[in-house]
Steps between C-alpha positions, in 0.01 A plus 500: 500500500468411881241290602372433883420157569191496787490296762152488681564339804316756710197452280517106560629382183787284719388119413639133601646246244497146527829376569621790681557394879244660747480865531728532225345720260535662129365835429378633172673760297307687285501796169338831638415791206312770522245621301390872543256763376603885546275822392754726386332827541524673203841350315472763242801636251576819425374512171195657393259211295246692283313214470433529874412690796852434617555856551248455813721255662691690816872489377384721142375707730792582662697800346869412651692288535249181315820291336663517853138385689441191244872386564395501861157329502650262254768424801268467739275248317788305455614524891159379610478211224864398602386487810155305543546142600904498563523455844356198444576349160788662471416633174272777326153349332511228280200672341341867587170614354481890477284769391502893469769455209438801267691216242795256432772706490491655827484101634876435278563845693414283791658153497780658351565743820796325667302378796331234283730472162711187616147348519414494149157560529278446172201751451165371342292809476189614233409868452109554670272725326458699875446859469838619663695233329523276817600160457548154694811275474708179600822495582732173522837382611576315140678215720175393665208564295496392158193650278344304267214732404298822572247732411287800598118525593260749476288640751215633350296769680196746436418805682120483640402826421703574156545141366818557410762290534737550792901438393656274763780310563516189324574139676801339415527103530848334520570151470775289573776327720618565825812360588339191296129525599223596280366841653207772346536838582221759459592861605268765544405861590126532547313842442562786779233584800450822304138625489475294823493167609169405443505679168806357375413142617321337182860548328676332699244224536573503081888503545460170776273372220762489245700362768352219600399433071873497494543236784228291399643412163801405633337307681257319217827387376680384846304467848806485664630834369712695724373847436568851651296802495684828644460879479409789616129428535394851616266238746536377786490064583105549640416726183249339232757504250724206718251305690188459272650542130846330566341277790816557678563312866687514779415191627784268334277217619200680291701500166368248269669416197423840260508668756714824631647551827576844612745508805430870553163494640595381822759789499242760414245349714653410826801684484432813337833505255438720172730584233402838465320768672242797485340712764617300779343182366711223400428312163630133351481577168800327402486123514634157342233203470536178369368160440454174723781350368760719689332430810515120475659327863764268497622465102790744457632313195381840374445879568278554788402813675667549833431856640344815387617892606457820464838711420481785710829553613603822736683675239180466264286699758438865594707574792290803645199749433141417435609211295722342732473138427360515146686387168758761422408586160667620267302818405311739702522883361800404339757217533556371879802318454246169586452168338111416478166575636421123514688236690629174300392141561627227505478114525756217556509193292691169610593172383723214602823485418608125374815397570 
């Protein structure tokens, strides 16, 4: 496996030792890994699941050529997941949260493509009672992240007028170690915009609910947790969802110690980034949050964050037409030869390398 040291001297990290002669200076070396979350726009197989409405998913309703299309979406997953983060670490993610998996064996289909095979990524992944048979999953590179346990959560929803419940995705929480650090994982895909925002809003005030249920208890049992939440949020870092429920900031000097810090406000707010796109307005549905721990200055004995990004690479964008600029999906009246209708994110974790 090759592994990128870091060296941060254009970020200041370049400090004086006693005993060294003036102006003669050591710099830091540092561990960089990635960890990633990609909405995979409809990783379906070709199968037809009659416990599902499967069958609605766009590559069943092609008529030709379907084996040939999933080989290709399959590849080009795999090109994009090769890709995030290795011009920098040198490597693909140590650990990549997805969602839009129809179920586990189209992700073997995936890390076994040859793109990501010598990587030897591990799967953790729980079938969601979601209408269409949509699910949520981790993926890990088996050298650097070591499970130690995991388990599914429900996200329990009622429609307002019928009182029925509404089948969602179901939260999946992942613990364990990072390249030796203790590290929680909680991967989501919150209910859709469909009906409307404002309609659609109360569940995914439910879904942050669960989320931040989930966060809190690790927390009960260790303040100090170093906890992620990422997904595909279907809201945006200002929405209800993020800033009240999950109490999300963007102020690092605002986080307190349960708190979350969401680096992707700033991007949405005063840049304007989105992962994906819809009648010319941009949306950041797609983001990766964590605790105060990973934000803590000057102690890189362990894991801190470093940077976070959007992955939105030329080759991952329409090139022309009314969508020029947007995601290039995969499917739009048929396959499109694209990758996703959402961007990936990403963030950067460091920590000092002892000699």
């Amino acid at each position: 496996m090759r592994l990128k040291y870091f060296s941060l001297i254009l970020i200041c990290f370049l400090i004086t030792f006693t005993g060294f002669s003036q102006g003669e200076k050591q710099e830091k070396r540092f561990k960089i890994h990635t960890v990633a979350f990609y909405n995979l726009e409809n990783l379906f197989d070709t199968i037809n699941d009659t416990t599902k409405f499967d069958e609605k998913s766009p590559i069943m309703e092609i008529k030709a050529d379907r084996e040939a299309i999933y080989v290709k979406k399959v590849k080009n997953m795999a090109r994009v997941i090769a890709d995030i983060g290795a011009d920098v670490t040198g490597n693909t993610p140590a650990i990549i949260g997805v969602c839009e998996v129809e179920n586990r064996q189209v992700l073997v289909d995936l890390v076994n493509d040859p793109l990501l095979l010598a990587k030897d990524y591990g799967i953790i992944h729980y079938d969601s009672p979601d209408a269409r048979g949509i699910d949520v999953a981790l993926l890990y590179q088996k050298d650097l992240f070591k499970p130690i346990s995991h388990g599914s959560y429900e996200v329990k929803i009622y429609d307002d007028k019928t009182r029925k419940r509404t089948q969602t995705r179901d939260q999946l929480l992942v613990t364990g170690e990072l390249d030796g650090d203790l590290i929680h994982v909680i991967v989501n895909h919150w209910p859709s915009r469909s009906g409307g925002e404002a309609r659609s809003r109360p569940k995914r005030v439910a879904a942050a609910k669960v989320s931040k249920h989930i966060k809190d208890s690790l927390q009960v049992k260790d303040p100090y947790a170093k906890i992620f939440i990422m997904g595909d949020l279907n809201d945006d870092p200002t929405n209800e969802s993020v800033k009240d429920v999950l109490n999300a900031k963007s102020d690092k000097e605002d986080v307190d110690l349960k708190d979350i810090y969401n680096p992707y406000e700033d991007m949405f707010k005063k840049s304007g980034y989105g992962t994906t796109a819809y009648r010319d307005a941009w949306s950041l549905f797609d983001q990766i949050m964590f605790t105060k721990e990973l934000i803590k200055k000057d102690d890189y004995t362990s894991f801190r964050f470093y940077k976070a990004g959007i992955y939105n690479k030329q080759y991952l964008t329409n090139k022309r037409g009314r969508y020029k600029g947007y995601p290039f999906r995969s499917f739009s009246s048929g396959f499109t030869g694209g990758f996703s209708d959402h961007f990936p994110v990403y963030v950067y974790l460091i920590k000092e390398v002892k000699e």
